[in-house]
N, C-alpha and C positions, 0 to 999 in steps of 0.2 A: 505277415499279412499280405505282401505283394504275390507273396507265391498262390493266394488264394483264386485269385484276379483270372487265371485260366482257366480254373475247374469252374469256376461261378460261369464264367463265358459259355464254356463249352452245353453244363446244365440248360442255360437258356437257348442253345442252338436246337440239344435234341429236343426241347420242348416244343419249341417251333417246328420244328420235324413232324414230332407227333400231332401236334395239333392240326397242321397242313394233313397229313394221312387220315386223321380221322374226319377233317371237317372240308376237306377240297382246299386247293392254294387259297390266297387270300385274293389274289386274281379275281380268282371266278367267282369268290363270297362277291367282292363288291360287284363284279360283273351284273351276277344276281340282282342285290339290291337294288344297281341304277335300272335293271330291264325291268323289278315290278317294279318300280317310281314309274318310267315311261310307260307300261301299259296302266297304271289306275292315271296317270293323265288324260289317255287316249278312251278310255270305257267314260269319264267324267266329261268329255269332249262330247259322246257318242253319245252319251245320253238324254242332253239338250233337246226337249223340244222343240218342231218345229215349227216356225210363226207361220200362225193361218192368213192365206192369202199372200203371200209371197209369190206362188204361182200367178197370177192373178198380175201382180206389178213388170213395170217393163224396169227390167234390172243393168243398169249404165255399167258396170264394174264389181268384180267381186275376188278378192283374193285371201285365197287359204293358205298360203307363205306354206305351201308343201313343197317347194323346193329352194334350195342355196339361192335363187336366184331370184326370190318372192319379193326382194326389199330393195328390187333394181331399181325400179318406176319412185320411188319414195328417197324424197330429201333430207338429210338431218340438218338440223338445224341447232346450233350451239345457243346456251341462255345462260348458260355461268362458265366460268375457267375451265371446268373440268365436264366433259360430256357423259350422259349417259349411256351404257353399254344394250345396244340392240343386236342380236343375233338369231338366226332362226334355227329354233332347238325342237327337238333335236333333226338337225340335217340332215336331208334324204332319207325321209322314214314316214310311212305313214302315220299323220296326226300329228305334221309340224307344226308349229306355232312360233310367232315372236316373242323371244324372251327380252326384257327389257329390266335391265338393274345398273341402279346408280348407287355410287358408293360417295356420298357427299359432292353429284352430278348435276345438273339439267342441262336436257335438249329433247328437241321432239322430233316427230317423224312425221313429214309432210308430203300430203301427195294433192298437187296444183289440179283441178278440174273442177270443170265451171258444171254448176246443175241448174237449166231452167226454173227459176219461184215459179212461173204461173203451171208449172205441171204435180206440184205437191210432191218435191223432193223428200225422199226418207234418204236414214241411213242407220245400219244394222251392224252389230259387232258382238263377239264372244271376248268374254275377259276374267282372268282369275286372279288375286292377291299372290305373291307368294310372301312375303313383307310388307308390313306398313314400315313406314319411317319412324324414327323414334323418339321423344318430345319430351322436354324439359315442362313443359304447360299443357293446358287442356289446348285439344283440339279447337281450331277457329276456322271459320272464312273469312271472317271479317278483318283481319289483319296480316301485314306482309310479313311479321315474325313468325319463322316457322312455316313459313305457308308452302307446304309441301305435301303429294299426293302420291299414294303409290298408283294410282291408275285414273289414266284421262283420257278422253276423248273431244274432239275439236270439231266445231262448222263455226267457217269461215265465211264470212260475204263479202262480196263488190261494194267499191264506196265510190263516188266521185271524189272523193278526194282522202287519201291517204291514211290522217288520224280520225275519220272518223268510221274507219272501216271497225264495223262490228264483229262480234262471234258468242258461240254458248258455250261454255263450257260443262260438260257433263264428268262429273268425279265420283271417285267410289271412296268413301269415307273409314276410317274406322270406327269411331263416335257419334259425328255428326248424324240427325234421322234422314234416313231416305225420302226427298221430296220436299229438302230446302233450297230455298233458293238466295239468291242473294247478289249482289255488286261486286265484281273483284276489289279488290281493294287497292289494285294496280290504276283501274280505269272503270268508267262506268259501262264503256261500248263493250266491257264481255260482262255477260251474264251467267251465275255459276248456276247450275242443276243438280242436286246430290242423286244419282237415280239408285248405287246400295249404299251400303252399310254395315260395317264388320263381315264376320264371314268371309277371313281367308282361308286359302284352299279349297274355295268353289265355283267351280265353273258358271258366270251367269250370260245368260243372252239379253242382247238389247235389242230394242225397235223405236224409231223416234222418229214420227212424223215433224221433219222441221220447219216448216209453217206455223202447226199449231204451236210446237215450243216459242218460237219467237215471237209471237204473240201472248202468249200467258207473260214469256220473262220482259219483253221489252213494251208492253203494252199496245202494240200497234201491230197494224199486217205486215208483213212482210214484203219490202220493196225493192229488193236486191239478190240478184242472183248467187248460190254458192260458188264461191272462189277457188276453196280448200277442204279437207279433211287433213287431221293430223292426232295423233295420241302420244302422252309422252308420260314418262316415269321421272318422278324429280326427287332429291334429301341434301340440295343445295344450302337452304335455309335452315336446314336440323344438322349439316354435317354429319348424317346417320349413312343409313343404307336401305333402300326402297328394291323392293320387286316386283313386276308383275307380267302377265300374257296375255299376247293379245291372237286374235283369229276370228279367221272369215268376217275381215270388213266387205261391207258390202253398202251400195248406194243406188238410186235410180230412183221410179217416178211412182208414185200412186197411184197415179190415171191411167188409164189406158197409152198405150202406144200408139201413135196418130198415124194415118197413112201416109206413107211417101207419095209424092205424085205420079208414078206410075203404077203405085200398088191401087193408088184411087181409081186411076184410068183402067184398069183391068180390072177391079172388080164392076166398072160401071159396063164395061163390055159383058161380062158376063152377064148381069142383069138383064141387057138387051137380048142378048141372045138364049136367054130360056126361052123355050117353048111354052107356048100357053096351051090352059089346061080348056079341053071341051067340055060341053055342057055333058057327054054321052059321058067322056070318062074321068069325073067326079065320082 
């Protein structure tokens, strides 16, 4: 029987042979497959509408993590033992994105900047599932078991004093219906937002006037300026494995863009110095 042990080897080598000859190395098979994975990411990216009015808004910050160096400005912030893995995939190519997977993880990704309340701060973002996490129980908000998301997004506010610094949180669910709201169950100063639901593997755009959120969620205007933006991927709580992507955050003001004072002063000169119009040439 031992002496068989070579011919069977050899059999399977030419097989391999032939099949690299007739089908390309296996190199270049996966080559292939990972290139159309990244272009039906990149056509899924591209095909996003875009939000009307945007032009129109004065935009403070916007980053399309199109480069290794997109997640400079941004702080990770550890929330269990084991963090989650953020990197920007694929690097130096057009139609990078944050890929974000934890594998029984949390931490999030924080970037400090304050937004004036009285200018009607938005904040805007692209994001796709690629995992949800995976659960012993039906999905909840309402409790700390399990309470894990594969895709979040964060506004921060100023507090005079420390705990009682609030936020919203906006989550993409796999169950849960788009358009819940609710309490964390951590504290009552965040406010959860479901904005999807199911549907991974699609790229969806957001737009979130945060004013009026903070008002629907915490019943009152808003009196505190933004502090923060931050999104994080978590399966600390499920001991599973979550993924998801994030691209073109983006923030700034709804209102017009105000004058600086010397753009005021010149255009008041200019006023002055139009020519007036005569009765002859009307």
């Amino acid at each position: 029987m031992r002496k068989k042990r070579p011919i069977l080897l050899l059999v399977f080598l030419v097989a391999v042979v032939i099949f690299a000859v007739l089908s390309g190395t296996l190199k270049d098979r996966v080559s292939s497959v990972i290139a159309a994975l990244f272009h039906h990411i990149r056509v899924q990216k591209e095909e996003l509408p875009a939000l009307p009015g945007m032009e129109e808004y004065d935009i403070e910050r916007s980053f399309d993590f199109d480069s290794s160096s997109g997640l400079d400005e941004w702080e990770q912030q550890a929330l269990a033992p084991k963090s989650t893995d953020y990197s920007i995939f694929p690097a130096e190519t057009t139609g990078s994105m944050v890929k974000a997977e934890s594998q029984g993880g949390a931490s999030a990704i924080i970037l400090r900047y304050s937004l004036d309340r009285e200018r009607r701060p938005f904040v805007s973002w692209d994001w796709k599932i690629g995992e949800f996490p995976g659960r012993k129980e039906d999905e909840t908000l309402g409790k700390k078991k399990e309470f894990d998301f594969a895709a979040q997004m964060y506004v921060v506010f100023h507090a005079g004093f420390f705990l009682n610094t609030k936020a919203i949180q906006y989550v993409w669910t796999e169950h849960i219906p788009a358009g819940t709201v609710t309490a964390s169950p951590y504290t009552k100063n965040v406010m959860i937002k479901v904005l999807e639901s199911g549907a991974a593997g699609e790229w969806k755009r957001e737009f979130r006037d945060i004013a009026a959120d903070y008002r629907e969620l915490f019943g009152r205007e808003l009196k505190y300026d933004v502090l923060a933006i931050a999104f994080m991927t978590d399966a600390d709580s499920t001991g599973t494995i979550a993924q998801a992507y994030y691209d073109n955050v983006t923030f700034g003001y709804m209102d017009q863009k105000p004058l600086s004072a010397s753009d005021a002063g010149e255009a008041a000169i200019a006023v002055q110095e139009e020519p007036e119009v005569g009765e002859n040439e009307r």
